[in-house]
C-alpha positions as CSV (number, residue, x, y, z in Angstrom):
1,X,-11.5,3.3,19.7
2,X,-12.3,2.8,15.9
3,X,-10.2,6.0,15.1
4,X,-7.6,4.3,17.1
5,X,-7.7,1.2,15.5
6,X,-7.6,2.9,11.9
7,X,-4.1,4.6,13.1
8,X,-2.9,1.6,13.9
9,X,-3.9,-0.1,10.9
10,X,-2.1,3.2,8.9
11,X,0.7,3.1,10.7
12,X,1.4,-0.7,10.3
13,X,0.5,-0.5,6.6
14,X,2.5,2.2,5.4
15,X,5.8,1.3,7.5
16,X,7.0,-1.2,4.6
17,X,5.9,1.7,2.2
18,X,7.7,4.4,3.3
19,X,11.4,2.7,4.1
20,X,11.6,1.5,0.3
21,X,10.3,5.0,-1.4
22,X,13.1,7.6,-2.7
23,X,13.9,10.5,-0.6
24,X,12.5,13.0,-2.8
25,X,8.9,11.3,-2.8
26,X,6.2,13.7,-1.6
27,X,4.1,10.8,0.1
28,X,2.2,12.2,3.1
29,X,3.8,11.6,6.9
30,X,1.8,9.7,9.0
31,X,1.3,12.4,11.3
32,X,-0.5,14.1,8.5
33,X,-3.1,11.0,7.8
34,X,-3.8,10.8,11.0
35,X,-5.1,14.7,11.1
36,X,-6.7,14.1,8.1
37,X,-8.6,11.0,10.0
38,X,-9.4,12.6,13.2
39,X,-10.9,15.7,11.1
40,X,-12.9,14.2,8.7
41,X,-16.5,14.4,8.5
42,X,-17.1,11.1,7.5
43,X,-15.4,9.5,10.1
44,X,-17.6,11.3,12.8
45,X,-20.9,9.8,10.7
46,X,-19.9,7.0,9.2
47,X,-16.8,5.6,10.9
48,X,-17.2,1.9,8.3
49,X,-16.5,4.5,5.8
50,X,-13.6,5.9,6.7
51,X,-12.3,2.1,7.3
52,X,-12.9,1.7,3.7
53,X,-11.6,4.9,2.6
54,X,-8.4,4.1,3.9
55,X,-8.3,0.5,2.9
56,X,-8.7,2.0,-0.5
57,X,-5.7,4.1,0.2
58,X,-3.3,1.6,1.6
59,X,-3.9,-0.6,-1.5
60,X,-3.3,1.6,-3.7
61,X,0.0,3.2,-2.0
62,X,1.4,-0.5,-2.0
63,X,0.8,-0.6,-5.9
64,X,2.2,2.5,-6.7
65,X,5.3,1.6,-4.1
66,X,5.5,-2.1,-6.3
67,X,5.2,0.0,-9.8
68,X,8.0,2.5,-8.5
69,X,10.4,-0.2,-7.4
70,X,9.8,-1.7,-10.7
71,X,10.4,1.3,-12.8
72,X,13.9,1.6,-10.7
73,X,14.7,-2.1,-10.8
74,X,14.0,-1.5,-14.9
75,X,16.4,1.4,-15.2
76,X,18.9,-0.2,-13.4
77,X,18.7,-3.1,-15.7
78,X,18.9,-1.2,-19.1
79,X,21.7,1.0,-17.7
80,X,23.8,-2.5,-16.7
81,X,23.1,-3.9,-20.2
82,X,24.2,-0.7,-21.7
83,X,27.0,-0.4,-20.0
84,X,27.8,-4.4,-20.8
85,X,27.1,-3.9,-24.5
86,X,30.0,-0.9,-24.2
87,X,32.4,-3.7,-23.6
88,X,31.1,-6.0,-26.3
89,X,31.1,-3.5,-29.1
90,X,34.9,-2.7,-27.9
91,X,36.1,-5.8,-27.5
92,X,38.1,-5.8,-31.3
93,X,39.8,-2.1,-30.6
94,X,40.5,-3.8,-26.9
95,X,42.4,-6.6,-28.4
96,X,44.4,-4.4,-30.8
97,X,45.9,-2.2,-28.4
98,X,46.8,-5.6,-26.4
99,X,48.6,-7.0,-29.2
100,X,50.3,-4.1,-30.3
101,X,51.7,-3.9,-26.8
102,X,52.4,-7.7,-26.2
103,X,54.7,-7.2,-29.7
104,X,56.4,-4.2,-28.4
105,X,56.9,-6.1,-25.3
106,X,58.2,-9.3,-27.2
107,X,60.7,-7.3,-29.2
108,X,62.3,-6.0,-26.0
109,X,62.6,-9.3,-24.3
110,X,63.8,-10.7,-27.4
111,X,66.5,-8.4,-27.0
112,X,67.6,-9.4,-23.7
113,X,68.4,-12.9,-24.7
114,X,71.0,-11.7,-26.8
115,X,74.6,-13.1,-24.8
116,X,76.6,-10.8,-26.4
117,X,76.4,-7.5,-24.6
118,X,77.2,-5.4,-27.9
119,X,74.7,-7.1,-29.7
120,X,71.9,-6.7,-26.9
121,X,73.2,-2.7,-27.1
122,X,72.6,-2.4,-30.7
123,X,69.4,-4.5,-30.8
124,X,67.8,-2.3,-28.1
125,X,68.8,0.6,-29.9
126,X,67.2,-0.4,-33.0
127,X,64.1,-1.6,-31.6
128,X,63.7,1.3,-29.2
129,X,63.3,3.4,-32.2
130,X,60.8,1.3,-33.8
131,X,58.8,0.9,-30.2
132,X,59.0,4.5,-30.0
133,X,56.7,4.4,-33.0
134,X,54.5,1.7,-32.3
135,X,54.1,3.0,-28.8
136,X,53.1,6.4,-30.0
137,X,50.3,4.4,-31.7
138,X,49.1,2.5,-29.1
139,X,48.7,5.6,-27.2
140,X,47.1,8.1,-29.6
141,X,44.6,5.0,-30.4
142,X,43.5,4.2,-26.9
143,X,43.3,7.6,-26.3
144,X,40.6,8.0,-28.8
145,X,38.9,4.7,-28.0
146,X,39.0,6.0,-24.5
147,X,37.5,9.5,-25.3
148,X,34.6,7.4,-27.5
149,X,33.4,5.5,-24.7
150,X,33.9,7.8,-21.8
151,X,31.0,9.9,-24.0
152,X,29.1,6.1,-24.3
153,X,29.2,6.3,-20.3
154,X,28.2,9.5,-20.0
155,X,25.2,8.5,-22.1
156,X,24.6,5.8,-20.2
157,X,24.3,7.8,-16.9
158,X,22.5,10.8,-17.9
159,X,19.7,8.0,-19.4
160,X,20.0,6.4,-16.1
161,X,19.2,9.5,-14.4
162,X,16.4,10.4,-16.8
163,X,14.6,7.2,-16.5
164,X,15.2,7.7,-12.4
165,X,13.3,10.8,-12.7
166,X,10.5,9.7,-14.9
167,X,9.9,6.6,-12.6
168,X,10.1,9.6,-9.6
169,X,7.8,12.0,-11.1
170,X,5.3,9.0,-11.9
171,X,5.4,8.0,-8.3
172,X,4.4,11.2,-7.1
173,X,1.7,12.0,-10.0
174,X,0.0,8.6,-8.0
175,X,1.1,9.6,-5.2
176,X,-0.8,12.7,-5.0
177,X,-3.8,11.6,-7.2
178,X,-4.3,9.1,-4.7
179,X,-3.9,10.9,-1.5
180,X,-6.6,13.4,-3.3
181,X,-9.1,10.5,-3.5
182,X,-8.5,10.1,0.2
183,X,-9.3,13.0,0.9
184,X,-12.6,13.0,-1.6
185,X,-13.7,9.7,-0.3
186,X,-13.4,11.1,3.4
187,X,-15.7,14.3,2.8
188,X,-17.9,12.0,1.2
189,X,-17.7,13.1,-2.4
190,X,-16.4,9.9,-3.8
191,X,-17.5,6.3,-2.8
192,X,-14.9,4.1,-1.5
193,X,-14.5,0.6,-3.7
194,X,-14.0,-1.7,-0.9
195,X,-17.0,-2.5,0.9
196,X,-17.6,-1.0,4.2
197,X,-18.0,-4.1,6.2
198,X,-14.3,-4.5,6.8
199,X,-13.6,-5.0,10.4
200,X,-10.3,-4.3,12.0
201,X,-9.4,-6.8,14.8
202,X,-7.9,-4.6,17.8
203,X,-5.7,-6.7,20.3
204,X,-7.7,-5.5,23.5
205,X,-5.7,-5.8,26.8
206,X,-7.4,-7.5,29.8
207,X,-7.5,-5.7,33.3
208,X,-7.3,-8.1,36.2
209,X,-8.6,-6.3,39.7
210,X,-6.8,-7.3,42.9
211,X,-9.1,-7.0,45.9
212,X,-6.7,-6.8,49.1
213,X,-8.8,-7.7,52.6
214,X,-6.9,-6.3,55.3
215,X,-7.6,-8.0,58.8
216,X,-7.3,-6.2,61.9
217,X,-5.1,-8.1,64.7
218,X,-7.3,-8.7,67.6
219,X,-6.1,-7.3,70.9
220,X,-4.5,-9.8,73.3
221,X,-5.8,-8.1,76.2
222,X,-9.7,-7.6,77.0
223,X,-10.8,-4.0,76.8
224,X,-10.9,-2.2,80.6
225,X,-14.3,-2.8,81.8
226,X,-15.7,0.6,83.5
227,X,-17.3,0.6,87.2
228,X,-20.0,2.2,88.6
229,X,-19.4,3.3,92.0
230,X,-22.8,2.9,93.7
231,X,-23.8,4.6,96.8
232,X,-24.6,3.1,100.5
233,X,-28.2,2.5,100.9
234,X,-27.7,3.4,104.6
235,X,-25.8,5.9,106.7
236,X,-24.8,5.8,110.0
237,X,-26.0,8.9,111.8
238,X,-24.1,9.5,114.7
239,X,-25.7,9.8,118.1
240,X,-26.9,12.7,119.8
241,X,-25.8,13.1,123.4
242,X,-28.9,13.1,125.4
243,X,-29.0,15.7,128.2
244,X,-29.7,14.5,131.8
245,X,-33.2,13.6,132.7
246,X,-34.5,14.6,128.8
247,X,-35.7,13.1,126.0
248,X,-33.6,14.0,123.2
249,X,-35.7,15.8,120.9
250,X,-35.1,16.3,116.8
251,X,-36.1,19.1,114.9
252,X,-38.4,18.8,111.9
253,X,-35.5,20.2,109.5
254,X,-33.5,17.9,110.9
255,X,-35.2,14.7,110.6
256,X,-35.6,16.1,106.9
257,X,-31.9,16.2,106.5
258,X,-31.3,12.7,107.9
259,X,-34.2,11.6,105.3
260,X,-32.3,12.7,102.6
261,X,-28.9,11.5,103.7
262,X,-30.3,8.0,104.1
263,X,-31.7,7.8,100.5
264,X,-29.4,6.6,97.9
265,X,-29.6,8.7,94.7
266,X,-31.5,7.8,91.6
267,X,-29.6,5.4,89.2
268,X,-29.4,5.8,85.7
269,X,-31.9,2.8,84.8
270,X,-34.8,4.6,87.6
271,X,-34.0,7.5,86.0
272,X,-35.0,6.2,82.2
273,X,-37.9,3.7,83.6
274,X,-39.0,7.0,85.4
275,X,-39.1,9.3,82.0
276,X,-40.8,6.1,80.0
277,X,-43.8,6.3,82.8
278,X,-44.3,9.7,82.5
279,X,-44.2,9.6,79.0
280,X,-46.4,6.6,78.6
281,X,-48.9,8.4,81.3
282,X,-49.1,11.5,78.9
């Protein structure tokens, strides 16, 4: 649960880290923390360490991220004010060319207020070989102006890129020196600086158990009762027909056999009270 909670807590942490960082940054993928958690030795001891260790490590990754976005911001800045000094140091050659072509342009207009159409011929004619002068001029010196700051530009971006790199190669100098004291702190070789009291409040998730009673419907009609069938107590022995003048005689095995017939068989409740006596007798 603790190493659970410690994901979580990475995970959440280094999100606003991670989507503000430059793509080239060698920080280490969560997936990669997360081994390094699960196969530490000190979080198997000493699981308030490894809480620490990590605390450690998510504080300093946010001050390295804030020093790195700095650095950037920065460059940015200097290259902008470069770039708006460029315009301020050319602003006098900027308004030469400007009026050299507002008089060219002048000339030429002045020209076509002329009424007289022989007139306007022959003043264009004369001022379009003095334009063709002053225009070769305004062309050879913007061209030059040009070529001067396109190489100011150039300046400005390569600096740019430079001071990119250097706030780049700083990040990942931290970077890396701080994901070794991770891994330091976790083998135990360094001691963490925040104590190892923190606690980490986990958002547990309550189980509610439904107990379902299931009542049987109760028959609407009585179970069938079962009957005994019990057997006559008496029989009626037919009559023997008495010969004339004699005494009708029975045999021994046949007043046995009538005995026998007229005796109704044991019932289930002799038969028990009749096993209880014997038992009891012995």
């Amino acid at each position: 649960m603790l190493r659970l909670a410690i994901a979580i807590l990475l995970t959440a942490a280094l999100q606003p880290v991670m989507s503000q960082l430059p793509h080239s940054a060698g920080l280490p993928s969560q997936q990669g923390l997360a081994r390094l958690l699960f196969t530490s030795r000190i979080t198997a001891l000493n699981p308030q360490v490894s809480v620490a260790c990590f605390t450690d490590y998510i504080r300093h990754s946010n001050s390295i991220s804030e020093a790195y976005g700095q650095d950037y911001k920065q460059c940015l800045l200097e290259a902008s004010e470069e770039r708006k000094q460029i315009d301020d140091d050319s602003a006098r050659e900027r308004q030469e060319v400007v009026h050299a072509a507002e008089a060219v342009c002048s000339s030429l207009h002045a020209c076509n207020e002329v009424s007289n159409t022989l007139e306007l011929f022959n003043c264009h004619t004369k001022i379009g070989s003095a334009n063709t002068k002053a225009i070769y001029s305004i062309s050879g010196n913007a061209s030059e102006h040009a070529t001067v700051l396109q190489e100011r530009y150039r300046r400005i971006e390569l600096h740019h890129q430079q001071c990119c790199q250097r706030a780049e190669r700083r990040y990942v100098a931290d970077t890396a020196s701080n994901y070794n004291y991770l891994q330091a702190c976790l083998d135990g070789h360094v001691q963490p600086t925040t104590s190892s009291t923190t606690t980490i409040t986990v958002p547990t998730t309550s189980s509610i158990t439904t107990t379902t009673t299931t009542t049987l419907p109760t028959p609407s009609t009585p179970p069938p009762t079962t009957t005994c069938t019990t057997w006559p107590t008496t029989r009626t022995i037919p009559t023997l027909p008495a010969a004339t003048g004699a005494t009708p005689t029975i045999s021994p095995a046949t007043a046995a056999t009538v005995a026998t017939a007229t005796t109704p068989p044991p019932t289930a409740a002799t038969t028990t009270n009749a096993a209880t006596a014997t038992a009891t007798t012995h």
